[in-house]
C-alpha positions in Angstrom: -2.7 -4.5 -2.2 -0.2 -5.1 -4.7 -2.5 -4.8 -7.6 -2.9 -1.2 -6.3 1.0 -0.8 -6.3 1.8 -1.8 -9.5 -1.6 -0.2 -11.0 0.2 3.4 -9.9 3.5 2.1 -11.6 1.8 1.1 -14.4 0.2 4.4 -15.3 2.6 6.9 -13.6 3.0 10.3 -16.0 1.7 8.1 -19.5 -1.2 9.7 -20.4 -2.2 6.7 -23.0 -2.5 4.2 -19.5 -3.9 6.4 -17.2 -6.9 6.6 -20.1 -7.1 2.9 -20.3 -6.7 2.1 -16.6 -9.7 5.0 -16.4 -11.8 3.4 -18.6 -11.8 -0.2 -16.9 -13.1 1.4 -13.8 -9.7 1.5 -12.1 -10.5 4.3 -10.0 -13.8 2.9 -8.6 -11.8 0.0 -7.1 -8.8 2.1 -6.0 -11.3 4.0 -4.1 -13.0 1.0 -2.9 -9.7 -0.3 -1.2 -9.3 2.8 0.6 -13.1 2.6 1.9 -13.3 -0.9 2.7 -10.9 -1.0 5.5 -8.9 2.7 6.8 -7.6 0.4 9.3 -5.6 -1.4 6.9 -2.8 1.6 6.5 -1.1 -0.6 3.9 -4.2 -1.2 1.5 -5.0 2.5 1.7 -1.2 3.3 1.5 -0.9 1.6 -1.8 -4.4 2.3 -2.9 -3.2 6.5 -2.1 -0.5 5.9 -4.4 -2.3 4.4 -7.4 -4.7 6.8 -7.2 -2.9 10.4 -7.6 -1.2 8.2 -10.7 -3.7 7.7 -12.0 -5.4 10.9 -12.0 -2.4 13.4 -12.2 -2.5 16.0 -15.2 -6.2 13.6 -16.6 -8.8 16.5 -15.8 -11.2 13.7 -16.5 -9.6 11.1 -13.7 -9.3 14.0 -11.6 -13.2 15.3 -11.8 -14.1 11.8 -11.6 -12.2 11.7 -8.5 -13.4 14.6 -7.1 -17.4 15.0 -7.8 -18.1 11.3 -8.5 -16.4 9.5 -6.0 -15.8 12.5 -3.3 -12.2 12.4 -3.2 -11.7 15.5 -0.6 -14.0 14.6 1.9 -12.4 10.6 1.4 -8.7 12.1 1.7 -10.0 14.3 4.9 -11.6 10.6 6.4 -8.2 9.2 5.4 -6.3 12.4 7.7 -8.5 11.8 10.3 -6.9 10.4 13.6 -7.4 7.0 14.4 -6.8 4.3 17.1 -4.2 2.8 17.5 -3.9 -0.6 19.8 -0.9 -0.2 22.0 0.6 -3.8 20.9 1.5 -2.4 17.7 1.8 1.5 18.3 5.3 1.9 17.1 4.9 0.1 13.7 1.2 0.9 13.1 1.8 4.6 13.6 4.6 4.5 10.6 2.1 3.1 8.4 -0.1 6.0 9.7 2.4 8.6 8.8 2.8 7.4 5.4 -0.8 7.1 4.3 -1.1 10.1 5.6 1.9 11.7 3.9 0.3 10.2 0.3 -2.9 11.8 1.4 -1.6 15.0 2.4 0.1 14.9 -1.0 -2.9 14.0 -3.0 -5.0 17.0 -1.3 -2.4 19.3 -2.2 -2.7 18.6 -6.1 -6.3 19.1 -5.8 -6.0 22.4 -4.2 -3.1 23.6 -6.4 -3.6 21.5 -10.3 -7.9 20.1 -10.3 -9.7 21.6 -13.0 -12.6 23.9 -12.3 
C-alpha cells in the first residue's frame, strides 16, 4: 500500500519519472492492487493516487491506461456501490468516499485531457 503512495509522490508532474516508472511496468501493478481486492478502500485509495501520477500529461501512460489495461470500465467498477458490514459503516464509508473521490477525479482527466 505504501509502495503505491510513495510511487505517486515519486513521479508526480516529472515527466523524466513517470517515463521510467512506465517502463518498469509500474502501471500494471498499480492496476493490479486496485483489482486484487476493491474491498480494501486503502490499497485502491493509494493505488488511485499513484495511478493518475503516473499517467497525467504521458499520452503514452494514459493510452496504456486506457485501451491496455481498461482504465474506464476499472474506474466505473471502482464507483460502483458496495457493501458495507455495519460494524465498521462509519469508518469504512470514509474510505469509500475517498477512493471514490480519486476515482471520480481520475475519470474526469480522461474525459477532459486523454489523447484520441
Amino acid at each position: 500500500i505504501q509502495a503505491a503512495a510513495l510511487l505517486g509522490s515519486l513521479v508526480h508532474n516529472i515527466p523524466d519519472m513517470q517515463k521510467a516508472a512506465f517502463e518498469l511496468d509500474a502501471l500494471s501493478k498499480l492496476v493490479q492492487n486496485v483489482q486484487r481486492d476493491l474491498s480494501n478502500s486503502k490499497q485502491v485509495t493509494k493505488s488511485l493516487f499513484g495511478i493518475p501520477n503516473l499517467i497525467r500529461n504521458h499520452d503514452a501512460g494514459t493510452v496504456a491506461f486506457v485501451k491496455d489495461h481498461k482504465g474506464v470500465a476499472l474506474i466505473l467498477k471502482v464507483l460502483s456501490p458496495r457493501v458495507v458490514d455495519d460494524k465498521d459503516k462509519a469508518v469504512h464509508s470514509e474510505e469509500i468516499l475517498a477512493t471514490h473521490r480519486k476515482a471520480a477525479f481520475l475519470l474526469l482527466y480522461l474525459v477532459q485531457r486523454a489523447p484520441a
